[in-house]
C-alpha positions as CSV (number, residue, x, y, z in Angstrom):
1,X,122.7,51.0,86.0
2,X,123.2,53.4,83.1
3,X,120.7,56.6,83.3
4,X,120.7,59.2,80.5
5,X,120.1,62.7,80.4
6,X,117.8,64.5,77.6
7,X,118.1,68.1,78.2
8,X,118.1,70.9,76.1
9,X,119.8,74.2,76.9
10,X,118.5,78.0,76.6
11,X,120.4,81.7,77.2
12,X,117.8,83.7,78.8
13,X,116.2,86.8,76.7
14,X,114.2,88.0,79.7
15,X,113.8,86.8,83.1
16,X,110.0,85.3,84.0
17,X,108.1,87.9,86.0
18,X,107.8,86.8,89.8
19,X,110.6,84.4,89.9
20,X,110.6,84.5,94.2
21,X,106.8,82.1,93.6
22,X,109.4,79.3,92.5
23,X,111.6,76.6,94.1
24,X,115.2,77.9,94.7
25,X,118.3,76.1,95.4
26,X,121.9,77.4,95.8
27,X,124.2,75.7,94.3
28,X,128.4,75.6,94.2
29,X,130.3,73.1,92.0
30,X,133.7,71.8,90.5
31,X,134.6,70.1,87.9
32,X,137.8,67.2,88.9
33,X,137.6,66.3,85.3
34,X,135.9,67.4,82.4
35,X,137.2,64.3,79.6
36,X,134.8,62.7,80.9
37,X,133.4,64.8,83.2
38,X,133.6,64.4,87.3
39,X,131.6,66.7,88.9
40,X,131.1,67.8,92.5
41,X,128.0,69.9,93.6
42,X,126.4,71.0,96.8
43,X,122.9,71.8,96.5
44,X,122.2,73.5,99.4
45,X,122.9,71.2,101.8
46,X,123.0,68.4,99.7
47,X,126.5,67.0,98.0
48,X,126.9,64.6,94.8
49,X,129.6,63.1,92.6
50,X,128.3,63.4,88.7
51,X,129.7,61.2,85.9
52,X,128.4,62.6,82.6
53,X,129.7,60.7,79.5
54,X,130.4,62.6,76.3
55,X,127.1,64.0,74.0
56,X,125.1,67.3,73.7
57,X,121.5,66.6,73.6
58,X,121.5,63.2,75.1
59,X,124.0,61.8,77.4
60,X,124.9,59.1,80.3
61,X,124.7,60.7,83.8
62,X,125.5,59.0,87.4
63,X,125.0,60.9,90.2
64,X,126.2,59.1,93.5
65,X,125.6,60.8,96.9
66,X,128.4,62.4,99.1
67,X,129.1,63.2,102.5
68,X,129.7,67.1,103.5
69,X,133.7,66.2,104.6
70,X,133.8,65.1,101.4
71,X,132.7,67.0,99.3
72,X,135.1,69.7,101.5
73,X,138.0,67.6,101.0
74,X,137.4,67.4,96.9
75,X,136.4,70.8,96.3
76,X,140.1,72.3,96.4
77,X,140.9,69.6,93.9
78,X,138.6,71.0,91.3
79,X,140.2,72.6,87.6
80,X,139.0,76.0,86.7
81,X,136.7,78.3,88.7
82,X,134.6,77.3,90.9
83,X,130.6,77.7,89.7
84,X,128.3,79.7,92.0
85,X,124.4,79.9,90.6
86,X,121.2,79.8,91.9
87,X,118.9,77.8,90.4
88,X,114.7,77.7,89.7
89,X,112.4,75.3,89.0
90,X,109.9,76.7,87.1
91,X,107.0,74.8,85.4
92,X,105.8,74.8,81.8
93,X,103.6,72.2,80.3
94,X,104.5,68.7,81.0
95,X,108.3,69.9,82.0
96,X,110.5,71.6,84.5
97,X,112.4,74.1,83.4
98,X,115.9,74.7,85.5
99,X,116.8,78.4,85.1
100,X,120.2,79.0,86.3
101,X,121.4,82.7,87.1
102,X,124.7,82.5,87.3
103,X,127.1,84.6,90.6
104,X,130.5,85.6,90.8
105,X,132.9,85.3,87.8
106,X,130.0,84.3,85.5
107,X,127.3,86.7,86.8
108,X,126.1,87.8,83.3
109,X,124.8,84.7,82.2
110,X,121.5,82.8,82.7
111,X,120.6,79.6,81.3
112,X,117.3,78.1,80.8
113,X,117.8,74.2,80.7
114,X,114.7,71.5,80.2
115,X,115.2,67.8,80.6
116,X,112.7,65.6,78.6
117,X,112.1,61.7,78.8
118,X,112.7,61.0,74.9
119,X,114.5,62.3,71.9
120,X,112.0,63.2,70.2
121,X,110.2,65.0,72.8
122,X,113.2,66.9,72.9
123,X,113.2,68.0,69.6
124,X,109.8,68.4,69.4
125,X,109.7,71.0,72.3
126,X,108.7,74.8,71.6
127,X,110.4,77.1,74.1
128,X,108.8,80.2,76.3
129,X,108.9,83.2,74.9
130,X,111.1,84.7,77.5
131,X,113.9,82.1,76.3
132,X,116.9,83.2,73.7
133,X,118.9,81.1,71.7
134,X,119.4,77.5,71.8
135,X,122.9,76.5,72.6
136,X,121.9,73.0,73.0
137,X,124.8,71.9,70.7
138,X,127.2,74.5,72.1
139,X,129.7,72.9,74.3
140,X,130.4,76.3,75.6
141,X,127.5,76.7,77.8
142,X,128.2,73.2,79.3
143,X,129.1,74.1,82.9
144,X,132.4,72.4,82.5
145,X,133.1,74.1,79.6
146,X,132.6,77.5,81.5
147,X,134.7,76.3,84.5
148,X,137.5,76.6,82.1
149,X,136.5,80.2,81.0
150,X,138.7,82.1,83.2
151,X,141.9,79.6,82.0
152,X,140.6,80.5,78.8
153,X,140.9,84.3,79.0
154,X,144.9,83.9,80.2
């Protein structure tokens, strides 16, 4: 079964007024690969495996459902840093936007991301005022890529 994933990503300008009226979720993850990329996450007290193939704005995504052990006994396999964030679901129009503020080493960044069920829709979508640039087509902002950041800085 092959699923893709439309999603276009935001920085953050300004943070939505209120945020504590929406849906919140803690989440940790690592990355055991990132060609292609093998993700682990717990969501609060939920844990997945993520496939994601290669792409920017569109992309094939698996996610297949793990156990707490192992999730415990993967995470000190993980590359890079380790990525703490929480994350809110906001609505806007037709769509949910996932705004991630990210904790610890990356606790200056927040990224607005939207997933959409077409291309075009996609490309077609005008943003909230409140978001910044769109760094949709930088692989810097992917959260693989900014597990890496810290190996970067050495």
């Amino acid at each position: 079964m092959e699923a893709l994933e439309i999603e276009r990503k935001f920085l953050v300008k300004k943070l939505p007024e209120d945020l504590k009226q929406y849906e919140c979720r803690q989440l940790e993850q690592g990355y055991l690969c990132i060609e292609p990329v093998v993700r682990i996450r717990r969501s609060d007290d939920t844990y997945t495996l993520t496939y994601k193939g290669k792409g920017l704005l569109v992309r094939e995504e698996y996610n297949l459902p793990l156990t707490k052990e192992a999730y415990e006994h993967l995470k000190p396999k993980a590359d890079g840093i380790l990525i703490t964030k929480k994350r809110y679901k906001i609505p806007y129009q037709s769509y949910m936007i996932e705004l991630d503020i990210f904790e610890g080493e990356l606790a200056s960044l927040q990224l607005a991301e939207v997933e959409f069920p077409t291309k075009e829709e996609a490309e077609a979508f005008e943003a909230p005022e409140w978001f910044g640039e769109d760094v949709t087509f930088s692989g810097q902002y992917q959260n693989s890529s900014l597990s890496r950041r810290h190996i970067a800085k050495e």
